[in-house]
TORTIPA-311108 format. One record per residue (C-alpha): residue number from 1; residue in three letters; chain; x, y, z. Coordinates in steps of 0.25 Angstrom, whole numbers. Layout:
BEGIN
{NUM ALA A {X Y Z}}
...
This chain:
BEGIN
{1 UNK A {0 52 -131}}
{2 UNK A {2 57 -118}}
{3 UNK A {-10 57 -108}}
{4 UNK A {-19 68 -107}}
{5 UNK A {-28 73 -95}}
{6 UNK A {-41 72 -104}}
{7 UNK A {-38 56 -107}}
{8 UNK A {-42 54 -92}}
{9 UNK A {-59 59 -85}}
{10 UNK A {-56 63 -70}}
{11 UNK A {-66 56 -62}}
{12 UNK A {-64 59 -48}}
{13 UNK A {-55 65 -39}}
{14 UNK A {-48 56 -27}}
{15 UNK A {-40 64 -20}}
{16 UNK A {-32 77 -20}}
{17 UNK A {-18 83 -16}}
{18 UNK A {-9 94 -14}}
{19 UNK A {-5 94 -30}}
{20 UNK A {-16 88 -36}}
{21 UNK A {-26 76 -36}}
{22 UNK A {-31 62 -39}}
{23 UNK A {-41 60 -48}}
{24 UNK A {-48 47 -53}}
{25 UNK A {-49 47 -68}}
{26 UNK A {-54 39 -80}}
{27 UNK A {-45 36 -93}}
{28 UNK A {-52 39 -105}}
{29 UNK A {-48 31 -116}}
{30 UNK A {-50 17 -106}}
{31 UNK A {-59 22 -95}}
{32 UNK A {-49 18 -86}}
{33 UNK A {-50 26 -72}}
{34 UNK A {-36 30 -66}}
{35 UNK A {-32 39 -57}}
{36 UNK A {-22 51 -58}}
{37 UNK A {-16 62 -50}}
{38 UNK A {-17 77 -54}}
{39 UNK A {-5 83 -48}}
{40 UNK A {-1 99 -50}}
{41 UNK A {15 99 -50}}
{42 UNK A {15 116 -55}}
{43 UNK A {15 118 -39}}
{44 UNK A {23 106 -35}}
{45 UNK A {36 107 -30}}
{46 UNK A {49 103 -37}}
{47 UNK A {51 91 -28}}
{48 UNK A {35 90 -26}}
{49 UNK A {36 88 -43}}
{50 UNK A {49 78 -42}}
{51 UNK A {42 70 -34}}
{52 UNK A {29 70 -45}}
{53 UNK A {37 66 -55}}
{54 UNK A {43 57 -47}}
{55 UNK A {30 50 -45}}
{56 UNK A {26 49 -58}}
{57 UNK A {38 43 -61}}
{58 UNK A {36 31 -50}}
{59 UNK A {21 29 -55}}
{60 UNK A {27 28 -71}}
{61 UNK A {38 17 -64}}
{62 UNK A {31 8 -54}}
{63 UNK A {21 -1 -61}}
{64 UNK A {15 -12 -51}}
{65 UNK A {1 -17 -48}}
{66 UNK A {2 -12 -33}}
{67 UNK A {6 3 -37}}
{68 UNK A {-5 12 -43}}
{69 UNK A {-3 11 -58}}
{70 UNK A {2 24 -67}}
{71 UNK A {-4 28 -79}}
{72 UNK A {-1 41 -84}}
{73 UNK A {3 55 -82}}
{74 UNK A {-1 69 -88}}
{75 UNK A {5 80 -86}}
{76 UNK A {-1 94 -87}}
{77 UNK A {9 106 -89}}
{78 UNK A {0 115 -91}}
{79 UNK A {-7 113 -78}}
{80 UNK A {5 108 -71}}
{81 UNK A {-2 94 -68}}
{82 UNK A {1 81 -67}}
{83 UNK A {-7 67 -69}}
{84 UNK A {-4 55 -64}}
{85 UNK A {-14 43 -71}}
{86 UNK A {-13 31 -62}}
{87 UNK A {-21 19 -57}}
{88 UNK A {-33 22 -52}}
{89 UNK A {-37 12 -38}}
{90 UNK A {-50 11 -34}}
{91 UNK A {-49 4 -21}}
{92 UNK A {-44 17 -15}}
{93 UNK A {-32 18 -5}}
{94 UNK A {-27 13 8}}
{95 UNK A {-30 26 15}}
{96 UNK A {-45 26 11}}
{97 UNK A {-46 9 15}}
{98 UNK A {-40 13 28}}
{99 UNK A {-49 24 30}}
{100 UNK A {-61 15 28}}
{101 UNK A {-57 5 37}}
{102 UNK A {-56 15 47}}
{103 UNK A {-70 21 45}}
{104 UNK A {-76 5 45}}
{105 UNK A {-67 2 57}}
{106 UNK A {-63 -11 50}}
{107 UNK A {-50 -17 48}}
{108 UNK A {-43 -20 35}}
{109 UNK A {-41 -36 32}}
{110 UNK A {-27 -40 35}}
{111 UNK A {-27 -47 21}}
{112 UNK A {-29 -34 13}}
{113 UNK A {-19 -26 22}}
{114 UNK A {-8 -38 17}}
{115 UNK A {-12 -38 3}}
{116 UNK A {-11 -22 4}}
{117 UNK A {2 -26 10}}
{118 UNK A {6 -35 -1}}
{119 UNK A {2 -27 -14}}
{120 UNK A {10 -15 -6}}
{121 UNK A {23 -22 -5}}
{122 UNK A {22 -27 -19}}
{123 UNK A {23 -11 -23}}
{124 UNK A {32 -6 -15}}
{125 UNK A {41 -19 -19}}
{126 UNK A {39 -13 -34}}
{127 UNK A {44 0 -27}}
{128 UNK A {55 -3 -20}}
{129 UNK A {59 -12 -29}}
{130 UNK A {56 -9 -45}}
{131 UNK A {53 -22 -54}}
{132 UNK A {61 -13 -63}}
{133 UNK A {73 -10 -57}}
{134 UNK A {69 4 -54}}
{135 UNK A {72 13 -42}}
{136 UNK A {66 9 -28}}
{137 UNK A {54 18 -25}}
{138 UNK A {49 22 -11}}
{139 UNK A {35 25 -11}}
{140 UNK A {38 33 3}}
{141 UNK A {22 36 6}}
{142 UNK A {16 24 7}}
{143 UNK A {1 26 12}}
{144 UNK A {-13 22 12}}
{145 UNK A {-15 34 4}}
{146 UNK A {-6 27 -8}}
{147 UNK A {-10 14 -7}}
{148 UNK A {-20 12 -16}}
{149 UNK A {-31 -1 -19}}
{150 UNK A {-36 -5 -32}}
{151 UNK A {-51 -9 -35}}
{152 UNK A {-45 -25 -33}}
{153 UNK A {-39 -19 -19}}
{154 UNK A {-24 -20 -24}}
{155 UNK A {-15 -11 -18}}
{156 UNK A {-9 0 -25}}
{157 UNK A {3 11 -20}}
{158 UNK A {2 22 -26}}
{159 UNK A {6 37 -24}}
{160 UNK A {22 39 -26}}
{161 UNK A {22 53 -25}}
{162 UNK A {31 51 -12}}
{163 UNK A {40 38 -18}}
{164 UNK A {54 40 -21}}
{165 UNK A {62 33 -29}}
{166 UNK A {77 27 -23}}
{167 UNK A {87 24 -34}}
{168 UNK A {94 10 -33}}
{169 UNK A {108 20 -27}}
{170 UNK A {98 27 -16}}
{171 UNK A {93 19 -5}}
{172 UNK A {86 30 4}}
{173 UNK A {78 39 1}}
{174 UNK A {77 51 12}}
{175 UNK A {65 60 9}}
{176 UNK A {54 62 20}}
{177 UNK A {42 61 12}}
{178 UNK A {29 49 13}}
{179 UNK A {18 49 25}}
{180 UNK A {20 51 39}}
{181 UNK A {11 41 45}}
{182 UNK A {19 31 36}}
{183 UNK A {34 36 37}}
{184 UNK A {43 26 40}}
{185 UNK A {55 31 52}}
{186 UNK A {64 32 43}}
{187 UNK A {57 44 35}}
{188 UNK A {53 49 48}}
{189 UNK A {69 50 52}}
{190 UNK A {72 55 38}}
{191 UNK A {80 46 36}}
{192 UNK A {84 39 23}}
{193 UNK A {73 28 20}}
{194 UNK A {72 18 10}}
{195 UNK A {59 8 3}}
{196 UNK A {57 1 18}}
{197 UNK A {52 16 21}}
{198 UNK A {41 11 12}}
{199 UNK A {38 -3 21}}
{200 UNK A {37 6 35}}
{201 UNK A {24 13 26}}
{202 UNK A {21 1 22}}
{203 UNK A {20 -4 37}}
{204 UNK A {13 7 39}}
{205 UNK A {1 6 28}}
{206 UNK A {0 -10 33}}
{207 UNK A {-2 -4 47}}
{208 UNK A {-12 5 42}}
{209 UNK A {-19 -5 37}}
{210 UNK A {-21 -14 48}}
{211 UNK A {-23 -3 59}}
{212 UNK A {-30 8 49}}
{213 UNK A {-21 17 55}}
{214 UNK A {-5 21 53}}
{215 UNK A {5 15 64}}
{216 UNK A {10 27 66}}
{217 UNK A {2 38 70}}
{218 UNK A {3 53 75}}
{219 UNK A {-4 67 76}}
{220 UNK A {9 73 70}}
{221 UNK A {21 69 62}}
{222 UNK A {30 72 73}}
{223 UNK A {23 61 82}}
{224 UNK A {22 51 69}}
{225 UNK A {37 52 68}}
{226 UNK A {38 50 82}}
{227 UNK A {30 35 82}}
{228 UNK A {36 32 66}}
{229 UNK A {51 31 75}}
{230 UNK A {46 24 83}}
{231 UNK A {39 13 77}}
{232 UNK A {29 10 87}}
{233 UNK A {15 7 81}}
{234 UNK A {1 -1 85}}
{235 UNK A {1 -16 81}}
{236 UNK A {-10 -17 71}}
{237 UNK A {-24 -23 75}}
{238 UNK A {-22 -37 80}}
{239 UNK A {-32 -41 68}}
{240 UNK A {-20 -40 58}}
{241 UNK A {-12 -52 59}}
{242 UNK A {2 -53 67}}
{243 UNK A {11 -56 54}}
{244 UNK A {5 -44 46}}
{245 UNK A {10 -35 59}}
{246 UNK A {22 -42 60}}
{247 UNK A {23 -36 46}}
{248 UNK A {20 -22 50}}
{249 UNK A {31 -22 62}}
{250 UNK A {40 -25 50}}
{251 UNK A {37 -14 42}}
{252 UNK A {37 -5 52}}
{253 UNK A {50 -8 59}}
{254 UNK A {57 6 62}}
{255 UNK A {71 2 56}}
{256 UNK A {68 1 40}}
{257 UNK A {78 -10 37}}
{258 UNK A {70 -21 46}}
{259 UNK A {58 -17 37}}
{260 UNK A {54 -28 28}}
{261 UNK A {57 -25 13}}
{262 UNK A {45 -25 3}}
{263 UNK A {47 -39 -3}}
{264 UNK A {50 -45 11}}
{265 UNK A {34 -40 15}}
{266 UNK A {29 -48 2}}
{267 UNK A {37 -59 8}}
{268 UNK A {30 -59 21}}
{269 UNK A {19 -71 23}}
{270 UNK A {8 -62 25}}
{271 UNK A {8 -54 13}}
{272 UNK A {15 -66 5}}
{273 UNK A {0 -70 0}}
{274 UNK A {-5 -56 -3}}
{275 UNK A {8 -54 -13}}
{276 UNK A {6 -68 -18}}
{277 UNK A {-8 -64 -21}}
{278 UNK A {-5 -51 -27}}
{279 UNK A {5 -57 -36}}
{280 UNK A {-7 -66 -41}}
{281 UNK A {-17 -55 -44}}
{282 UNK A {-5 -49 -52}}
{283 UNK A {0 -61 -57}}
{284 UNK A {-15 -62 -62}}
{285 UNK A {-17 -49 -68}}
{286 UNK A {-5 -51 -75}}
{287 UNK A {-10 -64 -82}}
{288 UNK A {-24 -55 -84}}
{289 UNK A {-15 -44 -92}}
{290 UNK A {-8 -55 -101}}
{291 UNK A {-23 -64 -104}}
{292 UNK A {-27 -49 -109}}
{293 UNK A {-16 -47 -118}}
{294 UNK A {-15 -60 -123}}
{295 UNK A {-29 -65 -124}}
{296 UNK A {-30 -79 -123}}
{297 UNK A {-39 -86 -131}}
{298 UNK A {-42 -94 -119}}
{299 UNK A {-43 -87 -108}}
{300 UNK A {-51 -96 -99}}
{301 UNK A {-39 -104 -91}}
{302 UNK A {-33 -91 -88}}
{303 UNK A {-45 -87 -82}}
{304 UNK A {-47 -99 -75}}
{305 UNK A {-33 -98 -69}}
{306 UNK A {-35 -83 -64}}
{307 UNK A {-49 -88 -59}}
{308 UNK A {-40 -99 -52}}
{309 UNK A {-29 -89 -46}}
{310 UNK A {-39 -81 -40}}
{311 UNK A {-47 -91 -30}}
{312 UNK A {-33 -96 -27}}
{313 UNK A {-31 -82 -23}}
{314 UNK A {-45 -81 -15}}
{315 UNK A {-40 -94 -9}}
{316 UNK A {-28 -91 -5}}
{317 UNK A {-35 -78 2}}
{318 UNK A {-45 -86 9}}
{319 UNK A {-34 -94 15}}
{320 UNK A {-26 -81 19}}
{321 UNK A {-39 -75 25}}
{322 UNK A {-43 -89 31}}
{323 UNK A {-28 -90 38}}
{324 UNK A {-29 -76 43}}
{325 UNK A {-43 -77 49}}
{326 UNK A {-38 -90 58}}
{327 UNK A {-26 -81 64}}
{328 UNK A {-36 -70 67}}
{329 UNK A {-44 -80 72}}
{330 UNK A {-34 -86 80}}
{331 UNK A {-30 -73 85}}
{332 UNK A {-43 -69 91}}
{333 UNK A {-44 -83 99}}
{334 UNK A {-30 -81 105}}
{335 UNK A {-34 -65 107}}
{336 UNK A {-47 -71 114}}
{337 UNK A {-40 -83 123}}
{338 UNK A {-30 -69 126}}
{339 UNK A {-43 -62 131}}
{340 UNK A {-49 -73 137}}
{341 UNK A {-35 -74 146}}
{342 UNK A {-35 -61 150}}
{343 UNK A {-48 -61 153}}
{344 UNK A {-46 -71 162}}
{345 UNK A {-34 -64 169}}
{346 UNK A {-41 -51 172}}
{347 UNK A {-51 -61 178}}
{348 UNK A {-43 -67 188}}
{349 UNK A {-35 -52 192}}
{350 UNK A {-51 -47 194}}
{351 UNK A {-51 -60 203}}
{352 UNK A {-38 -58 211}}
{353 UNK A {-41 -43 212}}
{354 UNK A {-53 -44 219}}
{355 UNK A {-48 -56 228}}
Protein backbone atom coordinates (compact mmCIF):
# COMPACT_ATOMS: atom_id res chain seq x y z
CA UNK A 1 0.00 0.00 0.00
CA UNK A 2 1.44 3.17 -0.98
CA UNK A 3 2.55 5.94 1.59
CA UNK A 4 0.47 8.34 2.80
CA UNK A 5 1.23 11.90 4.44
CA UNK A 6 -0.77 11.04 7.52
CA UNK A 7 1.75 7.72 8.15
CA UNK A 8 4.44 10.33 9.02
CA UNK A 9 4.02 13.65 12.42
CA UNK A 10 5.84 16.71 11.12
CA UNK A 11 8.12 17.87 14.03
CA UNK A 12 10.17 20.57 12.94
CA UNK A 13 10.83 22.57 10.11
CA UNK A 14 14.73 22.98 9.06
CA UNK A 15 14.83 24.98 6.30
CA UNK A 16 12.92 26.61 3.45
CA UNK A 17 13.33 27.24 -0.47
CA UNK A 18 11.81 28.83 -3.37
CA UNK A 19 9.39 25.64 -4.04
CA UNK A 20 8.96 24.13 -0.74
CA UNK A 21 10.60 22.99 2.35
CA UNK A 22 12.43 20.45 4.79
CA UNK A 23 10.90 19.24 7.58
CA UNK A 24 11.93 16.77 10.11
CA UNK A 25 9.46 13.94 10.69
CA UNK A 26 8.49 11.05 12.86
CA UNK A 27 7.27 7.54 11.20
CA UNK A 28 4.53 6.38 12.80
CA UNK A 29 4.31 2.69 12.67
CA UNK A 30 8.31 2.59 13.98
CA UNK A 31 8.87 5.95 15.66
CA UNK A 32 11.61 6.29 13.20
CA UNK A 33 12.49 9.98 12.60
CA UNK A 34 13.27 10.90 8.95
CA UNK A 35 13.45 13.94 7.17
CA UNK A 36 11.49 14.86 3.89
CA UNK A 37 11.42 17.57 1.35
CA UNK A 38 7.97 19.28 0.58
CA UNK A 39 8.19 20.47 -2.79
CA UNK A 40 5.35 22.44 -4.82
CA UNK A 41 5.92 21.26 -8.83
CA UNK A 42 2.22 23.16 -9.85
CA UNK A 43 4.35 26.47 -10.38
CA UNK A 44 7.63 24.78 -11.60
CA UNK A 45 8.83 25.07 -14.70
CA UNK A 46 8.98 22.11 -17.44
CA UNK A 47 12.80 21.81 -17.13
CA UNK A 48 12.50 22.96 -13.22
CA UNK A 49 10.10 19.48 -13.09
CA UNK A 50 12.47 17.20 -15.42
CA UNK A 51 15.12 17.96 -13.13
CA UNK A 52 12.58 16.86 -9.93
CA UNK A 53 11.91 13.88 -11.44
CA UNK A 54 15.20 13.40 -12.30
CA UNK A 55 16.33 13.60 -8.68
CA UNK A 56 14.02 11.22 -7.46
CA UNK A 57 15.03 9.05 -9.81
CA UNK A 58 18.93 9.33 -8.65
CA UNK A 59 18.00 9.09 -4.85
CA UNK A 60 15.66 5.62 -5.88
CA UNK A 61 19.20 4.46 -7.67
CA UNK A 62 22.14 5.26 -5.56
CA UNK A 63 22.29 3.35 -2.39
CA UNK A 64 25.78 3.71 -0.34
CA UNK A 65 26.47 4.38 3.38
CA UNK A 66 28.14 7.92 2.49
CA UNK A 67 25.02 9.20 0.41
CA UNK A 68 21.93 10.35 2.39
CA UNK A 69 19.67 7.32 2.42
CA UNK A 70 15.96 7.45 0.22
CA UNK A 71 12.81 6.18 1.66
CA UNK A 72 9.85 7.08 0.13
CA UNK A 73 7.82 9.43 -1.92
CA UNK A 74 4.22 10.72 -1.78
CA UNK A 75 2.87 12.41 -4.22
CA UNK A 76 -0.03 14.93 -3.76
CA UNK A 77 -2.01 15.71 -7.06
CA UNK A 78 -4.54 17.44 -5.63
CA UNK A 79 -2.16 19.97 -3.97
CA UNK A 80 0.40 19.60 -6.66
CA UNK A 81 3.04 18.43 -3.97
CA UNK A 82 5.58 16.31 -3.69
CA UNK A 83 7.38 14.37 -0.66
CA UNK A 84 10.52 13.10 -0.75
CA UNK A 85 11.12 10.69 2.67
CA UNK A 86 15.02 10.35 3.26
CA UNK A 87 17.54 9.85 5.97
CA UNK A 88 17.23 12.05 8.61
CA UNK A 89 21.35 13.41 9.87
CA UNK A 90 21.70 14.71 13.15
CA UNK A 91 24.99 15.94 13.07
CA UNK A 92 23.86 18.71 10.65
CA UNK A 93 25.92 19.94 7.65
CA UNK A 94 29.30 21.30 6.69
CA UNK A 95 28.11 24.71 6.21
CA UNK A 96 26.75 24.98 9.71
CA UNK A 97 30.37 23.08 11.29
CA UNK A 98 32.30 25.70 9.33
CA UNK A 99 30.27 28.45 10.50
CA UNK A 100 31.01 27.45 14.00
CA UNK A 101 34.32 27.37 13.80
CA UNK A 102 34.37 30.66 12.60
CA UNK A 103 32.37 32.05 15.43
CA UNK A 104 34.89 29.93 18.00
CA UNK A 105 37.87 31.01 16.03
CA UNK A 106 39.05 27.47 16.16
CA UNK A 107 40.39 25.34 13.63
CA UNK A 108 39.21 21.99 12.28
CA UNK A 109 41.74 18.82 13.09
CA UNK A 110 43.47 17.71 10.08
CA UNK A 111 42.35 14.10 10.89
CA UNK A 112 38.44 14.87 10.61
CA UNK A 113 39.16 17.06 7.33
CA UNK A 114 40.89 13.55 5.85
CA UNK A 115 38.25 11.32 7.04
CA UNK A 116 35.49 13.90 5.46
CA UNK A 117 37.87 13.53 2.63
CA UNK A 118 37.73 9.90 2.60
CA UNK A 119 34.05 9.02 3.08
CA UNK A 120 33.43 11.81 0.25
CA UNK A 121 35.48 9.98 -2.38
CA UNK A 122 33.97 6.70 -1.31
CA UNK A 123 30.61 8.49 -2.72
CA UNK A 124 31.32 10.12 -5.42
CA UNK A 125 33.48 6.74 -6.41
CA UNK A 126 29.83 5.15 -6.21
CA UNK A 127 28.88 8.12 -8.47
CA UNK A 128 31.07 8.16 -11.15
CA UNK A 129 31.30 4.71 -11.20
CA UNK A 130 27.94 2.55 -10.40
CA UNK A 131 28.69 -0.87 -8.54
CA UNK A 132 25.67 -1.69 -10.84
CA UNK A 133 26.73 -0.93 -14.02
CA UNK A 134 24.62 2.29 -14.19
CA UNK A 135 25.15 5.56 -15.98
CA UNK A 136 28.05 7.86 -14.46
CA UNK A 137 26.32 10.52 -12.42
CA UNK A 138 27.77 14.19 -11.63
CA UNK A 139 26.72 15.65 -8.78
CA UNK A 140 27.85 19.18 -10.21
CA UNK A 141 26.89 21.29 -6.75
CA UNK A 142 29.23 19.93 -4.45
CA UNK A 143 29.05 22.16 -1.19
CA UNK A 144 29.03 22.33 2.44
CA UNK A 145 25.50 22.93 2.32
CA UNK A 146 25.11 19.18 0.92
CA UNK A 147 27.33 17.61 2.84
CA UNK A 148 25.67 16.15 5.55
CA UNK A 149 27.09 14.28 9.19
CA UNK A 150 25.41 11.80 10.80
CA UNK A 151 25.12 11.48 14.75
CA UNK A 152 28.53 8.98 14.61
CA UNK A 153 29.89 12.03 12.40
CA UNK A 154 29.98 10.00 8.98
CA UNK A 155 29.72 11.99 6.16
CA UNK A 156 26.80 12.00 3.91
CA UNK A 157 26.28 13.64 0.17
CA UNK A 158 23.08 14.49 -0.21
CA UNK A 159 21.08 17.06 -2.44
CA UNK A 160 21.01 15.91 -6.22
CA UNK A 161 18.72 18.36 -7.55
CA UNK A 162 21.58 19.67 -9.70
CA UNK A 163 23.29 15.92 -10.75
CA UNK A 164 22.98 14.79 -14.18
CA UNK A 165 23.31 11.76 -15.29
CA UNK A 166 26.11 10.89 -18.50
CA UNK A 167 25.23 7.76 -20.44
CA UNK A 168 28.25 5.35 -21.10
CA UNK A 169 28.02 7.04 -25.19
CA UNK A 170 28.13 10.74 -23.69
CA UNK A 171 31.33 11.79 -22.15
CA UNK A 172 30.43 15.81 -21.48
CA UNK A 173 27.97 17.11 -20.28
CA UNK A 174 27.65 21.13 -21.10
CA UNK A 175 25.07 22.66 -18.67
CA UNK A 176 26.06 25.75 -16.69
CA UNK A 177 24.43 25.09 -13.51
CA UNK A 178 26.09 24.04 -9.42
CA UNK A 179 27.67 27.01 -7.25
CA UNK A 180 29.80 29.80 -8.02
CA UNK A 181 32.30 29.99 -5.43
CA UNK A 182 32.90 26.14 -6.31
CA UNK A 183 32.73 26.23 -10.14
CA UNK A 184 35.37 24.47 -11.72
CA UNK A 185 37.14 26.56 -15.05
CA UNK A 186 35.68 24.57 -17.16
CA UNK A 187 31.97 25.56 -16.20
CA UNK A 188 33.14 28.87 -16.00
CA UNK A 189 34.27 28.82 -19.80
CA UNK A 190 31.17 26.91 -20.68
CA UNK A 191 32.86 24.45 -21.85
CA UNK A 192 32.04 20.65 -22.06
CA UNK A 193 32.92 19.16 -18.46
CA UNK A 194 33.03 15.83 -17.23
CA UNK A 195 33.14 13.85 -13.41
CA UNK A 196 36.81 15.66 -12.51
CA UNK A 197 34.47 18.92 -12.57
CA UNK A 198 33.32 17.20 -9.42
CA UNK A 199 37.26 16.90 -7.88
CA UNK A 200 37.87 20.96 -8.58
CA UNK A 201 34.52 21.22 -5.95
CA UNK A 202 35.96 18.81 -4.23
CA UNK A 203 39.31 20.64 -3.88
CA UNK A 204 37.40 23.33 -3.10
CA UNK A 205 35.16 21.94 -0.03
CA UNK A 206 38.89 20.25 1.39
CA UNK A 207 39.95 24.01 1.26
CA UNK A 208 37.08 25.22 2.93
CA UNK A 209 37.69 23.19 5.53
CA UNK A 210 41.35 23.89 6.43
CA UNK A 211 40.98 27.67 5.79
CA UNK A 212 37.02 28.20 6.73
CA UNK A 213 36.94 29.99 3.89
CA UNK A 214 36.48 29.20 -0.21
CA UNK A 215 39.89 29.62 -2.22
CA UNK A 216 38.29 31.62 -4.37
CA UNK A 217 36.59 34.61 -3.55
CA UNK A 218 34.82 37.88 -4.85
CA UNK A 219 32.26 40.56 -4.38
CA UNK A 220 30.67 39.66 -7.69
CA UNK A 221 30.53 36.71 -10.11
CA UNK A 222 32.33 38.57 -12.78
CA UNK A 223 35.38 39.05 -10.53
CA UNK A 224 34.97 35.01 -9.22
CA UNK A 225 35.31 34.09 -12.67
CA UNK A 226 38.06 36.28 -13.04
CA UNK A 227 40.33 34.51 -10.14
CA UNK A 228 38.57 30.62 -11.05
CA UNK A 229 40.72 31.23 -14.59
CA UNK A 230 43.23 31.93 -13.04
CA UNK A 231 43.77 29.51 -10.49
CA UNK A 232 45.78 31.59 -7.99
CA UNK A 233 44.58 30.78 -4.39
CA UNK A 234 46.10 31.31 -0.57
CA UNK A 235 48.15 28.15 0.76
CA UNK A 236 46.15 26.80 3.57
CA UNK A 237 47.27 27.67 7.24
CA UNK A 238 50.80 26.23 7.90
CA UNK A 239 49.08 24.06 10.82
CA UNK A 240 47.58 21.59 7.85
CA UNK A 241 50.22 19.42 6.83
CA UNK A 242 52.30 19.75 3.57
CA UNK A 243 51.05 16.37 1.88
CA UNK A 244 47.50 17.12 2.55
CA UNK A 245 48.15 20.69 0.48
CA UNK A 246 49.96 18.88 -1.88
CA UNK A 247 46.77 17.19 -2.38
CA UNK A 248 44.62 20.31 -2.75
CA UNK A 249 47.15 21.81 -5.56
CA UNK A 250 46.16 18.61 -7.37
CA UNK A 251 42.73 18.82 -7.27
CA UNK A 252 42.81 22.29 -8.16
CA UNK A 253 45.06 22.13 -11.20
CA UNK A 254 43.41 24.32 -13.95
CA UNK A 255 43.57 21.74 -16.83
CA UNK A 256 40.92 18.89 -15.61
CA UNK A 257 42.94 16.06 -17.26
CA UNK A 258 46.14 16.48 -14.70
CA UNK A 259 43.24 16.26 -11.96
CA UNK A 260 43.66 13.17 -9.77
CA UNK A 261 40.63 10.50 -10.54
CA UNK A 262 38.48 9.61 -7.45
CA UNK A 263 40.01 6.15 -6.89
CA UNK A 264 43.60 7.57 -7.37
CA UNK A 265 42.67 10.28 -4.02
CA UNK A 266 41.52 6.83 -1.94
CA UNK A 267 45.03 5.63 -3.06
CA UNK A 268 46.88 8.41 -1.57
CA UNK A 269 48.84 7.72 1.70
CA UNK A 270 47.33 10.21 3.57
CA UNK A 271 43.54 9.30 3.28
CA UNK A 272 44.73 5.60 2.78
CA UNK A 273 44.03 5.04 6.51
CA UNK A 274 40.82 6.83 6.80
CA UNK A 275 39.22 4.46 3.76
CA UNK A 276 40.94 1.54 5.57
CA UNK A 277 38.96 2.59 8.50
CA UNK A 278 35.79 3.28 6.86
CA UNK A 279 35.85 0.07 5.10
CA UNK A 280 36.16 -1.55 8.77
CA UNK A 281 33.28 0.37 10.45
CA UNK A 282 31.26 -1.09 7.27
CA UNK A 283 32.63 -4.05 7.21
CA UNK A 284 31.45 -4.05 10.85
CA UNK A 285 27.99 -3.00 10.46
CA UNK A 286 27.63 -5.46 7.98
CA UNK A 287 28.62 -8.48 10.18
CA UNK A 288 25.96 -6.47 12.91
CA UNK A 289 23.03 -6.79 10.13
CA UNK A 290 23.91 -10.66 9.38
CA UNK A 291 24.29 -11.53 13.71
CA UNK A 292 20.70 -9.99 13.64
CA UNK A 293 19.17 -12.04 11.17
CA UNK A 294 20.68 -14.99 11.92
CA UNK A 295 20.79 -14.98 15.58
CA UNK A 296 23.41 -17.00 16.79
CA UNK A 297 23.00 -18.84 19.80
CA UNK A 298 26.31 -17.97 20.79
CA UNK A 299 26.91 -14.63 20.19
CA UNK A 300 29.77 -13.87 22.79
CA UNK A 301 32.95 -14.53 20.26
CA UNK A 302 31.43 -12.40 17.88
CA UNK A 303 31.24 -9.72 20.31
CA UNK A 304 34.46 -10.27 21.43
CA UNK A 305 35.94 -9.83 17.95
CA UNK A 306 34.02 -6.55 17.34
CA UNK A 307 35.25 -5.48 20.78
CA UNK A 308 38.77 -6.53 19.39
CA UNK A 309 38.35 -4.49 15.79
CA UNK A 310 37.41 -1.58 17.59
CA UNK A 311 40.77 -0.84 20.00
CA UNK A 312 42.71 -1.86 16.96
CA UNK A 313 40.93 0.74 15.39
CA UNK A 314 41.45 3.41 18.47
CA UNK A 315 45.01 2.11 18.21
CA UNK A 316 45.71 2.66 15.10
CA UNK A 317 44.25 6.20 15.47
CA UNK A 318 46.47 7.02 18.47
CA UNK A 319 49.37 6.11 16.35
CA UNK A 320 48.07 8.28 13.46
CA UNK A 321 47.54 11.30 15.89
CA UNK A 322 50.85 10.44 17.60
CA UNK A 323 52.92 10.51 14.04
CA UNK A 324 51.11 13.85 13.12
CA UNK A 325 51.67 15.53 16.45
CA UNK A 326 55.64 14.90 16.13
CA UNK A 327 55.67 16.60 12.51
CA UNK A 328 53.74 19.60 13.94
CA UNK A 329 56.18 19.46 16.51
CA UNK A 330 58.89 19.24 14.30
CA UNK A 331 57.75 21.98 12.24
CA UNK A 332 57.34 24.56 15.02
CA UNK A 333 61.07 23.92 16.21
CA UNK A 334 62.39 24.39 12.40
CA UNK A 335 59.80 27.42 12.13
CA UNK A 336 61.37 28.74 15.67
CA UNK A 337 65.31 28.00 14.58
CA UNK A 338 63.88 30.01 11.25
CA UNK A 339 62.78 32.94 13.65
CA UNK A 340 65.65 32.84 15.65
CA UNK A 341 67.94 33.16 12.30
CA UNK A 342 66.27 35.98 11.29
CA UNK A 343 66.22 37.61 14.29
CA UNK A 344 69.67 37.48 14.51
CA UNK A 345 70.10 39.03 10.83
CA UNK A 346 67.95 41.98 11.48
CA UNK A 347 70.38 42.37 14.60
CA UNK A 348 73.32 42.54 12.82
CA UNK A 349 71.73 45.14 9.91
CA UNK A 350 70.45 47.32 13.06
CA UNK A 351 74.47 47.04 14.03
CA UNK A 352 75.82 47.86 10.46
CA UNK A 353 73.31 50.60 10.02
CA UNK A 354 74.14 52.45 12.96
CA UNK A 355 77.95 52.03 12.38
Amino acid sequence: MPSRTEDYEVLLTIGCGSYGKCQKIKRKSDGKILVWKVLDYGTMAEAEKQMLVSEVNLLRELKHPNIVRYYDRIIDRTNTTLYIVMEYCEGGDLASLINRCIKDRRYLEEQFTLCVMAQLSLALKECHGRSNGSSTVLHRDLKPANIFLDVKQNVKLGDFGLARILNHDTSFAKTFVGTPYYMSPEQINRMSYNEKSDIWSLGCLLYELCALSPPFTAYNQTELAGKIREGKFRRIPYRFSDDLNTLLSKMLNLKDYLRPSVESILQNSLISGCVAQEQKRLQEKQRCRSADVEQPKHPEPSLLADLRLKEQILREREQALKEREQRLQQREQELCVREQQSNEKLARLIYSYLC
